[in-house]
N, C-alpha and C positions, 0 to 999 in steps of 0.2 A: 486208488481213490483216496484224498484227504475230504474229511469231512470233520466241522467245527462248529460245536453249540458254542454262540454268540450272544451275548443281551442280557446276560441276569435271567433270574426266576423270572422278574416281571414281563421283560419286553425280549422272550428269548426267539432266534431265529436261527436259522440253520446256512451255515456257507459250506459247501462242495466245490472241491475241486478234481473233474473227472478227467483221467489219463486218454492217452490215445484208445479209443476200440473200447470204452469204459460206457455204462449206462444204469441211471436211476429212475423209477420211476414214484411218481409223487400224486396226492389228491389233485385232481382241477382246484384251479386255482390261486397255487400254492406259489406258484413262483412271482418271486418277485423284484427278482433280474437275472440276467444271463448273457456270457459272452453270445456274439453276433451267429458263430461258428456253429454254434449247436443245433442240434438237429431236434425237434421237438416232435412225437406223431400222440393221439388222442384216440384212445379207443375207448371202448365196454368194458368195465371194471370185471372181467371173465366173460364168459358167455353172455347174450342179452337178457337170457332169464335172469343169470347170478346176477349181471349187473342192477337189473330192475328189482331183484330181491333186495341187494345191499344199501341199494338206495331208498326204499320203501320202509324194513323192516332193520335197515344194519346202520340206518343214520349217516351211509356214505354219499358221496357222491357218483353216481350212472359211468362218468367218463372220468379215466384217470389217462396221466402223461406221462410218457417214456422219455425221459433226454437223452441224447446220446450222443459221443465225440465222436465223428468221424474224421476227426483233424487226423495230426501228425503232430500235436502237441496238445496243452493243457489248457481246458474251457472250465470256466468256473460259472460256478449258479450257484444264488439264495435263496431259499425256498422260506414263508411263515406261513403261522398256521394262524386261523381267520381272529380267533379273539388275545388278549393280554395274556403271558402266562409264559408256563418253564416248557420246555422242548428236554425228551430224554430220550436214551437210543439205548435198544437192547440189540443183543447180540445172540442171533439163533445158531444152535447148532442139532439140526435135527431134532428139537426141541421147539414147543409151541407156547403163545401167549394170548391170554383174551384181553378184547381190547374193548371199552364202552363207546359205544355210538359214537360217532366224530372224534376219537382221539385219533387214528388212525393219518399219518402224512407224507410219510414218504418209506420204501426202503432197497435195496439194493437186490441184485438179481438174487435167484435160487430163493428169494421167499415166496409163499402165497398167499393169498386174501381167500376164507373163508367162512363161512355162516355158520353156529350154532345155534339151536334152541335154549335160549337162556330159561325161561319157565316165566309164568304170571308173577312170581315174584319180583323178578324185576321188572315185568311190565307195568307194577303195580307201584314197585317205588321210582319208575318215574325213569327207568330205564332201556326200555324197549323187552320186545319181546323176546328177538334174537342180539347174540353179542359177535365182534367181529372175531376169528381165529387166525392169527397168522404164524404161520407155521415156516419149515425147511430150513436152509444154510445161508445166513447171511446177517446182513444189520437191519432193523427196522428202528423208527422214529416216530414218534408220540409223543402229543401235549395234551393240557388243557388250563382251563383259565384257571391262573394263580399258580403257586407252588405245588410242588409235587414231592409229596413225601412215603418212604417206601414204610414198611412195616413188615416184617418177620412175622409170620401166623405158624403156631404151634398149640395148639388147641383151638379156644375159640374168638372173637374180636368181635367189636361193634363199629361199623360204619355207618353215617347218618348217609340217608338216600342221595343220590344227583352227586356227591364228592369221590365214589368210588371209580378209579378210573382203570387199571391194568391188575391184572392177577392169573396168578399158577391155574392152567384148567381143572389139579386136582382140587380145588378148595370148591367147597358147596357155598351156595347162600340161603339165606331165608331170611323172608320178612318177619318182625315182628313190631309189637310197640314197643317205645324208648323206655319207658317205666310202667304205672298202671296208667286206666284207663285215662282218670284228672289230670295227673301232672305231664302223661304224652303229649295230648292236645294243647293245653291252657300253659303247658311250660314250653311250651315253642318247638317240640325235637318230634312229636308226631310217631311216625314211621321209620325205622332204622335195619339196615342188613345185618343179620349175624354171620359170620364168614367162621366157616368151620373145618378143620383139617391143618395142612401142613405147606407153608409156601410161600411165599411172598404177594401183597400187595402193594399198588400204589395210588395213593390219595390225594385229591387235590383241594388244595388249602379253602379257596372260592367256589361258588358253584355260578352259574347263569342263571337258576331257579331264585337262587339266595338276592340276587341281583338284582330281579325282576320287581319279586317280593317288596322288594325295597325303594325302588324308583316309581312303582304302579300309584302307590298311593300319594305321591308328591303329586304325580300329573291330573291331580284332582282337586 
């Protein structure tokens, strides 16, 4: 399988090209062309419960899509992911990664889609209750809107709410406020994660909350 982030940080997308007897699987709706040849099937993102959980509580989508070549040669597909933003691919090896709600887009066989309990604390900042785990041997693929920038954690770090996107399962979080009580609120930063331990994260530049924020009040 060749597979190539395309589009910049801004407008990034993903092109595959899958061998004979090759097959990815990707979020609904992700594709957004493909040779003729390919075989496409649609199921329950795991079991119906798991999928009904992932989608309720895991910010995924119920049904994900398998492609697969059954040629005798090489089918290619482009897959994006729904908003503007950088597209990154990690490489599992028996090694796991948490992912927040909707990052989650595509990845190649021998991984799997998982649910933990993330805690009130990230329900609270605005990131669901549970976070996705994907786990086993292979590559997976993750966006989200804006840049994606990785950070090193070795002690402790602050991230403001809605930008934290992929990290080590060893690293904890906790809510707290950005400064004291005044200049949390009234200085615009509120609510923010403390990320504690040892491992990488990765963060994106934009949020869709920050967005929102910003356009609600024009439309008035």
């Amino acid at each position: 399988m060749k597979a190539e982030i395309k589009g910049g940080s801004a407008f990034s997308y993903l092109d595959v090209e899958l061998e004979a007897g090759e097959s990815i699987t990707a979020e609904s709706d992700a594709m957004s062309s493909m040779s003729a040849e390919l075989d496409m099937a649609t199921r329950p993102n795991g079991s119906v419960i798991s999928a009904l959980l992932k989608k309720l509580l895991g910010g995924e989508t119920f049904f994900i899509n398998r492609f697969s070549n059954n040629t005798g040669g090489p089918c290619k597909l482009t897959l994006v992911q729904p908003t503007p933003g950088e597209i990154r691919c990690a490489e599992l090896n028996g090694d796991s990664l948490c992912l927040q709600p909707g990052a989650f887009m595509a990845a190649t066989e021998g991984v799997t889609l998982g649910l933990r309990w993330a805690g009130f604390t990230s329900f609270i900042a605005r990131e669901g209750l549970f976070k996705l785990v994907v786990s086993g041997n292979g590559k997976v693929w993750y966006g989200a809107y804006g840049a994606l920038l990785e950070r090193e954690i070795d002690g402790e770090y602050i991230v403001d709410t809605s930008h934290l996107v992929a990290y080590d399962p060893s690293l904890r979080l906790k809510l707290q406020l950005a400064g004291g009580l005044f200049s949390s609120f009234f200085g615009g930063e509120g609510l923010v994660t403390r990320v504690e331990g040892k491992g990488k994260v990765v963060i994106q530049s934009r949020s869709i909350s920050g967005l929102t924020s910003w356009i609600n009040p024009k439309l008035y």
